[in-house]
Every structure is written in C-alpha cells, then in structure tokens.
C-alpha positions as CSV (number, residue, x, y, z in Angstrom):
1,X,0.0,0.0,0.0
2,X,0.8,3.9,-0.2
3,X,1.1,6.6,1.8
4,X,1.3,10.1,0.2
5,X,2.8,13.3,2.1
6,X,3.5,16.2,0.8
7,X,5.5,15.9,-1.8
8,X,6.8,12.6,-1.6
9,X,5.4,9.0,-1.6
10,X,6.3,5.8,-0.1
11,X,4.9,2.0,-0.3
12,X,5.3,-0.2,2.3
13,X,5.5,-4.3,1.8
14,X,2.3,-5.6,4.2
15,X,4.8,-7.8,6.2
16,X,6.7,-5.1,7.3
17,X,6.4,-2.1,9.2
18,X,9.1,0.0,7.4
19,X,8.6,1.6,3.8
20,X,10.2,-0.1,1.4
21,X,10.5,2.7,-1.0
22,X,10.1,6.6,-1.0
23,X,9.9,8.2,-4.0
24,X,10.5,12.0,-5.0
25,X,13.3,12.7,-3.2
26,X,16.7,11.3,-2.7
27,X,17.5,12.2,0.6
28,X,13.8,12.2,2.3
29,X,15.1,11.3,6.3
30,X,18.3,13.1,6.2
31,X,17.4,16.8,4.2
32,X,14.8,19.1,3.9
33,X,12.9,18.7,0.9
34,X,13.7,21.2,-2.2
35,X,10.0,21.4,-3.4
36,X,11.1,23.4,-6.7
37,X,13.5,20.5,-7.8
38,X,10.5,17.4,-7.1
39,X,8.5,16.2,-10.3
40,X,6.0,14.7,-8.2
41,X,5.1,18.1,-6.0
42,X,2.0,17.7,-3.9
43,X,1.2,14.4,-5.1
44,X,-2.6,13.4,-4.6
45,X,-3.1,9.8,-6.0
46,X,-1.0,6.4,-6.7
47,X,-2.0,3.5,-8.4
48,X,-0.3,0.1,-9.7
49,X,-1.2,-0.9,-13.3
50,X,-2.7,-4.8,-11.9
51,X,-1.8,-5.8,-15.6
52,X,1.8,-4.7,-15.1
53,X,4.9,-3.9,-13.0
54,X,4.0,0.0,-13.1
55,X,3.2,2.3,-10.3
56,X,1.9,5.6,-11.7
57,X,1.5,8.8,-9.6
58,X,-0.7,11.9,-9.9
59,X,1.1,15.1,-9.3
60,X,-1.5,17.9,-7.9
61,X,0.7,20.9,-8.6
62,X,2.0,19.9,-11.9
63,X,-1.1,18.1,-13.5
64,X,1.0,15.8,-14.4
65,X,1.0,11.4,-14.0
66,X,4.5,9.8,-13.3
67,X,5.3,6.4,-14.1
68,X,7.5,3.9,-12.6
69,X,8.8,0.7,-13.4
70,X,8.1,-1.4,-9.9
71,X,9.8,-4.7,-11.6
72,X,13.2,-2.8,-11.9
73,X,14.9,-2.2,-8.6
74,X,13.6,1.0,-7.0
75,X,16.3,3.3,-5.3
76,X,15.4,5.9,-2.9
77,X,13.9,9.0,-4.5
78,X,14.1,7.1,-8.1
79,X,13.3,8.4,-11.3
80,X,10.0,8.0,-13.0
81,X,10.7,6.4,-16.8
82,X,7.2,8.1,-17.9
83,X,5.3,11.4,-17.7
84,X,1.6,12.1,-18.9
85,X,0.7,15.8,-19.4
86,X,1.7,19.2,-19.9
87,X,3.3,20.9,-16.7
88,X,1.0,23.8,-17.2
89,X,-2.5,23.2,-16.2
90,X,-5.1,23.9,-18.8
91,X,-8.3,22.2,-20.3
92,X,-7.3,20.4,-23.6
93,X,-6.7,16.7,-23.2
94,X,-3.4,16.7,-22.5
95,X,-3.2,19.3,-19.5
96,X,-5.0,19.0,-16.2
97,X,-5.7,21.5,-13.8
98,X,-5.6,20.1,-9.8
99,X,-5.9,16.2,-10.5
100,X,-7.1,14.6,-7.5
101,X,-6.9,10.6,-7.5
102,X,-6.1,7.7,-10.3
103,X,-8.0,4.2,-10.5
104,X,-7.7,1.6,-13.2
105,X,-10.1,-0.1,-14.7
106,X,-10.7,-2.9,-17.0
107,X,-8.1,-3.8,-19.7
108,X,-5.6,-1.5,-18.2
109,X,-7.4,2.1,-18.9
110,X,-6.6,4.5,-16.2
111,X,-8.8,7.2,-15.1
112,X,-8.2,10.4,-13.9
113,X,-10.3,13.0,-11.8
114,X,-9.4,16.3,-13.3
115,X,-11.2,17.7,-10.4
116,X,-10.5,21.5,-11.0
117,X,-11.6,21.3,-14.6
118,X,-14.9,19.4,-13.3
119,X,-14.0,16.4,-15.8
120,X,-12.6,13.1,-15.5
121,X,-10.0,11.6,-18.5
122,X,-9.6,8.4,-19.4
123,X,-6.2,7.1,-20.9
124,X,-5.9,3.8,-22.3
125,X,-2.4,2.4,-22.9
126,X,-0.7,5.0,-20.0
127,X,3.2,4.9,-20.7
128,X,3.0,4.5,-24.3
129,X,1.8,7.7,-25.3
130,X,3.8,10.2,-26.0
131,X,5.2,13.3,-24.4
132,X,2.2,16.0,-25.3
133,X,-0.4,13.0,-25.9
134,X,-3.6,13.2,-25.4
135,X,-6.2,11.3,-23.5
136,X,-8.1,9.4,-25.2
137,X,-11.9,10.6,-24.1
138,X,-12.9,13.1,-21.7
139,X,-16.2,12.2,-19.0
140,X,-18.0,15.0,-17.9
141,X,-18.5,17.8,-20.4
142,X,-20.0,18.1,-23.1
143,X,-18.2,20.4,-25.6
144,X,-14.6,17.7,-24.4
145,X,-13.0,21.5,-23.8
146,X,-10.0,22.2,-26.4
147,X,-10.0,18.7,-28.0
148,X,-7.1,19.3,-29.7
C-alpha cells in the first residue's frame, strides 16, 4: 500500500512495518525537501497498473501522472521512466488542472479525476503515449473542452 505526504510518496511491503521505497526525493530522512527540484510536487493519488509492473503517480501541482517501473529495482527518490501531461494546467486533453486521484479499470485504462476542470479523463495504454499525448476521451462535459 501507499502513503502520500507532501510531496513525496512511499509503499510499504504488508509484512513489514518499514517503507520499502520513498519516492521524489533522494534524501527524504536526512534533508529538507527542495519542493522546486521534485516532479511529483503535492502528489494526490498512486496506483499500480494490476496488468503490469507499473506504479503511476498523480502530481496535484504539476497536473502531471508519473510512471514507474516497480519490476526494476527502485532506489530511494528514483526516477520516474514516464510522464503524462503538460506541466502547465489547462483544459485540452493533455493538460489537467488540480488532478485529485487515479483508478484503473478494465483492460488497463486509467482514469483520472481532473477535479479543478470538473471532468474526469480516461487514458488507455498510459506509458506508451507520447510526451504531449492526449487522452483518449474526456467524462463529464459536453463540448470535451479544447479537444485538440
């Protein structure tokens, strides 16, 4: 399971009572966080892919999913392999503005709750798109914003 703070992340193994990972930082028990240099700043929702070795994360601030390869040995504060939207929040499909929580569903298709935009997005394939992608559909509006 996870646990998210401020602006960092960790996932603990059930049989043990330490995390075994935190992620966002390198240094998270010995220095003060540098908020400005973290890509997952004020993160609000993690999921694992269950048809994969993937842990994705939803970055509040930055609007802005992280992925991470779980199979491949995690180091402290490692580095995401994968990034889904623009940094600047916005309404077309590939910018969200104050994302609040991730869930997968069938076949793999994550979906997001673009909570400040009043929508939800739905992304099938997440790591595979490309920087600048866009989701594939939009729940919520009707007029799918600046589907660009």
């Amino acid at each position: 399971f996870s646990v998210l703070f401020s602006q960092t992340f960790a996932y603990w193994n059930c049989s043990d009572l330490q995390a075994v990972n935190v992620l966002g930082t390198t240094s998270y028990a010995t220095q003060p966080v540098s908020y400005s240099s973290l890509p997952i700043y004020s993160p609000s929702s993690a999921v694992r892919n269950p048809i994969n070795d993937e842990l994705f994360a939803l970055s509040f601030a930055t609007g802005q999913i992280f992925g991470y390869n779980v199979s491949q040995s995690l180091t402290l504060g490692g580095d995401y392999y994968y990034t889904f939207g623009l940094s600047s929040a916005g309404t077309s499909r590939n910018q969200m503005r104050g994302p609040s929580s991730l869930v997968f569903g069938e076949r793999g298709r994550l979906f997001v709750s673009d909570t400040d935009n009043n929508r939800g997005l739905w992304i099938d394939n997440i790591g595979q798109i490309p920087t600048g992608g866009l989701a594939d559909g939009v729940i919520g509006v009707t007029n799918d914003f600046n589907s660009k």
